[in-house]
N, C-alpha and C positions, 0 to 999 in steps of 0.2 A: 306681051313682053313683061308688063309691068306685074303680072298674076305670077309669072314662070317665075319674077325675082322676089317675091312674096314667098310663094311657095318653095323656091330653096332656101331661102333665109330660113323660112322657119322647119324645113328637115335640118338644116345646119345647127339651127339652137337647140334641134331634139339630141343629137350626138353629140355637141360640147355637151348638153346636160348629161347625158349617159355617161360622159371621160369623168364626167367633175365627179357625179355619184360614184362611178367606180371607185376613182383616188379619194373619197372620202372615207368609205367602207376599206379601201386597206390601211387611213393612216389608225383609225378604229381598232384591226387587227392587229396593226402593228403592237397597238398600247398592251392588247390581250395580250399576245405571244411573248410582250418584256414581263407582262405579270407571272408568264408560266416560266422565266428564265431563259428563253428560247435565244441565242446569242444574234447580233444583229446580223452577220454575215449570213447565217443562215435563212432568216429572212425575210434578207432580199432576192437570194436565191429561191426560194421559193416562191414569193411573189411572183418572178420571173416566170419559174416555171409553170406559174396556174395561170396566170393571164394569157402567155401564149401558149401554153399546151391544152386547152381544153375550149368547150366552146362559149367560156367569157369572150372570149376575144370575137366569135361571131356574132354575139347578141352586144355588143361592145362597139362596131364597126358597120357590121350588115343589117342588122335586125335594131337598132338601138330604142325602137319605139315598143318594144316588146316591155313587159314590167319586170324582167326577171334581174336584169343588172340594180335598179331599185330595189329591188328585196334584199338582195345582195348585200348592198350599202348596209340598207336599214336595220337588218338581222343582224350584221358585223358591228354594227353600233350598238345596237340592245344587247348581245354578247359581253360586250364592255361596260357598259352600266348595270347588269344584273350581276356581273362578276364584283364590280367593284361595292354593290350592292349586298352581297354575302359576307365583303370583304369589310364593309361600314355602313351600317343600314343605317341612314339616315332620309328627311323628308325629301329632298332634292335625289337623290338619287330614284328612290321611288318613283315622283313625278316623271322624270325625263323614261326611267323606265317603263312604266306604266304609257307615254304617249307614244314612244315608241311600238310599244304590243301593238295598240288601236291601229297605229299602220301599218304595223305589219298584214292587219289581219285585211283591212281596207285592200290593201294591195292586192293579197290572194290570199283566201278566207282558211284556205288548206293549210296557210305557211304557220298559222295559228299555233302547230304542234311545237314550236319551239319552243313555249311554255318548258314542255317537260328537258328542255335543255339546265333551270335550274338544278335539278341532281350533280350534272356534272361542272358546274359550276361553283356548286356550293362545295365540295368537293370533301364532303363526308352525311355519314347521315345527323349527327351529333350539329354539324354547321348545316346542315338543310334543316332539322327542326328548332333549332336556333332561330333562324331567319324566317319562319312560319309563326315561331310564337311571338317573335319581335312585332310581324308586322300585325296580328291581334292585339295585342299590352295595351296599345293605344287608340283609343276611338278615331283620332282624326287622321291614320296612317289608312284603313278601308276608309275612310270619307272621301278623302281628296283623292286615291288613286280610283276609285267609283267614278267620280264627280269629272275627272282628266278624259277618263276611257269611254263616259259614254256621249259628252260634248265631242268628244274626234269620231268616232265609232258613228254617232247620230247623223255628220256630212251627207254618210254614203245614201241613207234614205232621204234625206231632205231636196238633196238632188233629185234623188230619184222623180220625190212628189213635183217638184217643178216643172220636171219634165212629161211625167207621165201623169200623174194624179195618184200616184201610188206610192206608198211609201217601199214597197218591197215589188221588185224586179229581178225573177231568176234566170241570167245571162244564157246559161245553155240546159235550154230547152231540150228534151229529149238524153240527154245528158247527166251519169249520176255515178254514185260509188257503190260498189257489188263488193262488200269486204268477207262473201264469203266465197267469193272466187279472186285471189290476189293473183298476180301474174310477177312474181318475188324474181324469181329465176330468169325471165325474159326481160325485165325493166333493168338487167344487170349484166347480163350475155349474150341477149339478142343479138344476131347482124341485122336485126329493123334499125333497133336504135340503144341497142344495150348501152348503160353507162361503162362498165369497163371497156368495152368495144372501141366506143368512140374518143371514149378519153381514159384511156390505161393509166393514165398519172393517179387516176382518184384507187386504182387498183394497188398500185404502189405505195398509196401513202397508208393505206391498212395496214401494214406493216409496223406502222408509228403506234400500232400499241403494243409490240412486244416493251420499248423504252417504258411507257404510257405504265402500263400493271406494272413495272418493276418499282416505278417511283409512288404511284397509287393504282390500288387495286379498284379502292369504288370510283374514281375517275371514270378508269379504262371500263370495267364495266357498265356502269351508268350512262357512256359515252357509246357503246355498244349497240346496250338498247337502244337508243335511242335514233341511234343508224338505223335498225332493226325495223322501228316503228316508223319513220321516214318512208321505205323500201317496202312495208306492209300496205302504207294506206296510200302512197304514188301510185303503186302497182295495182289497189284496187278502183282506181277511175277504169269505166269504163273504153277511153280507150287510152289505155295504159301508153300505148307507143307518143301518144300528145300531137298527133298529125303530122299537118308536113310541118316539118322541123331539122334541124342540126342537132343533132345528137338528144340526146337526154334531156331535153331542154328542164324540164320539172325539177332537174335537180342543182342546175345553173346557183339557186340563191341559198342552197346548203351547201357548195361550196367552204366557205369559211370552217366546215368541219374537216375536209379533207385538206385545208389547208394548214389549220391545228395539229392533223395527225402528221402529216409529211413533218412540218416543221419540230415535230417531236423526233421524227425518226432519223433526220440529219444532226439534230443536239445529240443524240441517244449514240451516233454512230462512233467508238473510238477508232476504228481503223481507216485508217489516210485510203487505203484502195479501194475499200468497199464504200466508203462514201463518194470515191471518184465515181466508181460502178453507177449507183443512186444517182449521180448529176448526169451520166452520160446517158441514162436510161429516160432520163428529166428528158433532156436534150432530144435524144429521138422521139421521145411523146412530142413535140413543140415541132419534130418536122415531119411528123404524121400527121396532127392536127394542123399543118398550113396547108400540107397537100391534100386533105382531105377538104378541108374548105373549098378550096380551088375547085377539085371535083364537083362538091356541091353546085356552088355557082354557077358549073360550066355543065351541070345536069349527066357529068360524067356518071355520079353517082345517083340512086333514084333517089326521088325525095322524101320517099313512103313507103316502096315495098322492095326494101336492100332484104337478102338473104346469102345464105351463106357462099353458094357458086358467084353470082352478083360482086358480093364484096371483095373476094378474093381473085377474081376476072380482072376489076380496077385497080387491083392494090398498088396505090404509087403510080400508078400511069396517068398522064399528064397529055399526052399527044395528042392530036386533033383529029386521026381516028375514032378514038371513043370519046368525042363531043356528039 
């Protein structure tokens, strides 16, 4: 009895931590989305609609020992300092950004490519080679962010060697990226486990760069790419689908980009209907994604090989039939 109250304690503190990192990485975005002018009402509406419409809210809840809500946070926080880092390049901002990279990359070494998230942050090229030559000018601007990245970066081997005797240990074995076969088109349509499929909201908020080009073109392009490049090297792991999983799970901690975009596209909207449209459309993604969970859980849904008769067979059914 006394192991059984150990061991839910400490699943209990794995999910408070997952809630705390969650609400961390949105008050994070929040800061972002006031720099882009994004009005509060909008959001929180948004917030709304990505936490319960998409499967944060599985790895949030069900899954919470998973790293992806972690990334999440952490990315949405390096978002904010590298922004405000374009915006005032000074040595503090550096540091915190720069320790932030090293975890991101600790966490999941793929997430790394947010690097190229500076373009659209810096939000022209004249303020992206600004901020390139700024951080050269001065000898002790590569020193100390050197010096940050590879004392956090170094944990993951030093462990390793305690453990093993090795300093390098590669987790999946058998296991590798094929970038000249990408599976672009399936990682975003699939009924295995397409990202629009499972969460249509991140499909919706693409939309957020018609506003997005109107008020910057290299933004929305640069933010593009960069989608582009995400969706390139996700799709070239070999197994693209990520296993048994809730939806999309790989793209769980880029998140914060489709919630940039939505939240552009509800500032962006002048008409009172057509944004009602947009929140009701929010709103049914939020009661797709609970019944779809549901499914999941209750193995209504397969947990590996959905296809399209399959997903269309459960749609919304709930009954104990198709348990």
């Amino acid at each position: 009895q006394r192991q059984m109250c150990i061991r839910d304690s400490f699943q209990f503190s794995v999910s408070i931590a997952t809630l705390f990192y969650l609400i961390l990485g949105l008050i994070f975005l929040r800061k972002v989305l006031k720099l882009y002018g994004i009005k509060e009402i909008n959001i929180s509406l948004v917030f709304i609609l990505f936490v319960f419409g998409t499967n944060i809210l599985y790895y949030l809840v069900v899954e919470p020992a998973m790293s992806h809500i972690y990334s999440f946070s952490v990315i949405s926080v390096f978002i904010f300092y590298i922004k405000k880092l374009s915006d005032d390049f000074n040595l503090r901002n550096l540091a915190i950004g720069t320790a932030l990279f090293a975890l991101i990359l600790l966490f999941r070494p793929s997430n790394g490519i947010v690097i190229f998230l500076l373009l659209f942050l810096a939000g022209s090229w004249t303020k992206f080679w600004h901020l390139i030559k700024r951080y050269f000018s001065n000898f002790k601007y590569p020193a100390v962010s050197t010096l940050i990245f590879s004392a956090i970066i170094f944990l993951q081997p030093l462990i390793w060697y305690f453990q093993t005797g090795q300093f390098y240990v590669y987790a999946y074995e058998g296991g590798s990226f094929d970038f000249s076969n990408p599976h672009m088109i399936s990682i975003l349509t699939s009924y295995k486990k397409g990202l629009f499929i499972y969460a249509p909201l991140t499909f919706i908020s693409l939309f957020g760069f018609v506003p997005l080009f109107r008020e910057n073109r290299f933004e929305a392009v640069s933010l593009f790419l960069f989608l582009a490049l995400i969706t390139f090297i996700l799709s070239s792991w070999w197994s693209w689908y990520y296993g048994v999983s809730y939806g999309m799970r790989a793209f769980v901690e880029f998140m914060p980009i489709f919630i940039i975009l939505l939240a552009y596209l509800l500032n962006g909207i002048r008409s009172r209907i057509l944004k009602y449209i947009v929140i009701l459309l929010g709103v049914a993604c939020i009661m797709l994604n609970l019944t779809q969970m549901y499914q999941y859980k209750r193995y209504i849904m397969h947990r590996l090989d959905m296809d399209k008769e399959k997903y269309w067979e459960v749609f919304f059914k709930t009954s104990k039939k198709y348990l």
